[in-house]
C-alpha positions, 0 to 999 in steps of 0.5 A: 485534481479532475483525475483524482476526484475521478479516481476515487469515484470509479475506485468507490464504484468499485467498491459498492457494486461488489465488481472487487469485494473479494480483492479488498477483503483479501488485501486486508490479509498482510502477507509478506511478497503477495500484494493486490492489483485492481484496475478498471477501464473507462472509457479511453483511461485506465485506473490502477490500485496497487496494495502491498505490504510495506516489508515488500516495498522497503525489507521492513514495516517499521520507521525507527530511523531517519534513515528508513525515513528517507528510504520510504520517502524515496519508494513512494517516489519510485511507485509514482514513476510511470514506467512502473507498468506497461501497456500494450504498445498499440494502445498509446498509454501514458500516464496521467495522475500517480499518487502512492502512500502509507495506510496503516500503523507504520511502527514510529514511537512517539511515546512520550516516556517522561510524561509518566514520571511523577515529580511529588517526591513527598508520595508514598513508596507505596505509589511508587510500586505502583507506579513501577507496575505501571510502567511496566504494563506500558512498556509491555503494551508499547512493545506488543504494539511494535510487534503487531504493528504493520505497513502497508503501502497504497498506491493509484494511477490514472493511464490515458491511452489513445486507442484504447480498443487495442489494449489486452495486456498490463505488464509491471517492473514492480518485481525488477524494482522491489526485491521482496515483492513476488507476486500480485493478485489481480482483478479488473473490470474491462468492456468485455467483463471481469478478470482475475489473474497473477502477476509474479517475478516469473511472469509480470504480465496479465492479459484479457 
């Protein structure tokens, strides 16, 4: 929990002292294959934000089905493994804390249909036209909701590395794992300063 909490204070850090304004106003653009990774050095720990849109992770961004259900649940385990990135083999990482999540609308339908029904059956059929439209409004409404509607999968990791001065390289298997991921946008804060870099299928590394 020590590492959470630390975690999310370096990710706050971040955040309002503009180190990765750009990378969060970008993640907020949803693209199909292009996700965002944004990590920071502290002393001898690494704090890593993977950002991706849920189509890259899963081939969908809706739950509709039990089934994509435990197809989520099964992903979301599958960030959280620590062989999903490496690190320069001289500098002894091995991971701490991973946690990964839904942000966003994630499409499931929990509309309650019956509850529009009216049971008077003395109402005029005047009300019922009304009604009708109503529910047609609804449906429409309902509809462009899951049209619009998109995932997007968060996750954090914390790496303590016993000789952090010999680390120059993050490399990843999110590719190898998640055929519809294809490249990740970069920034990171280190000793000697800011990078931004790209991580693709063609090349998963990043140096600095």
């Amino acid at each position: 929990m020590r590492h959470v909490l630390k975690m999310a204070v370096v990710a706050c850090a971040m955040v309002s002292s503009g180190l990765f304004a750009d990378g969060y106003r970008q993640a907020d653009v949803h693209v199909h294959g292009a996700g965002h990774l944004n990590f920071a050095i502290e002393g001898r720990q690494v704090h890593i934000e993977l950002a991706t849109p849920g189509f890259d992770i899963l081939g969908f961004e809706s739950i509709r089905s039990d089934v994509q259900r435990k197809q989520l649940k099964d992903a979301l385990q599958a960030l959280e493994k620590g062989d999903l990135w490496s690190f320069t083999p001289a500098a002894s990482c091995t991971l701490k804390a991973a946690s990964a999540a839904v942000n966003g609308e994630h499409g499931e339908d929990h509309h309650n249909h019956g509850g529009h029904h009216d049971s008077h059956h003395g109402r005029h059929r005047h009300d019922d036209h009304h009604a009708h439209h109503d529910s047609h409004r609804e449906k429409q409404a309902h509809d462009e909701h899951h049209e619009s509607a998109h995932m997007d999968i968060a996750a954090t990791y914390v790496y303590e590395c016993a000789n952090i001065a010999g680390l120059n390289s993050i490399s990843t298997r999110l590719f190898q794992r998640f055929g519809n991921s294809e490249q990740l946008q970069v920034q990171g804060f280190t000793d000697a300063g800011q990078i931004a870099g790209q991580m693709s299928r063609q090349r998963p590394e990043v140096r600095f």
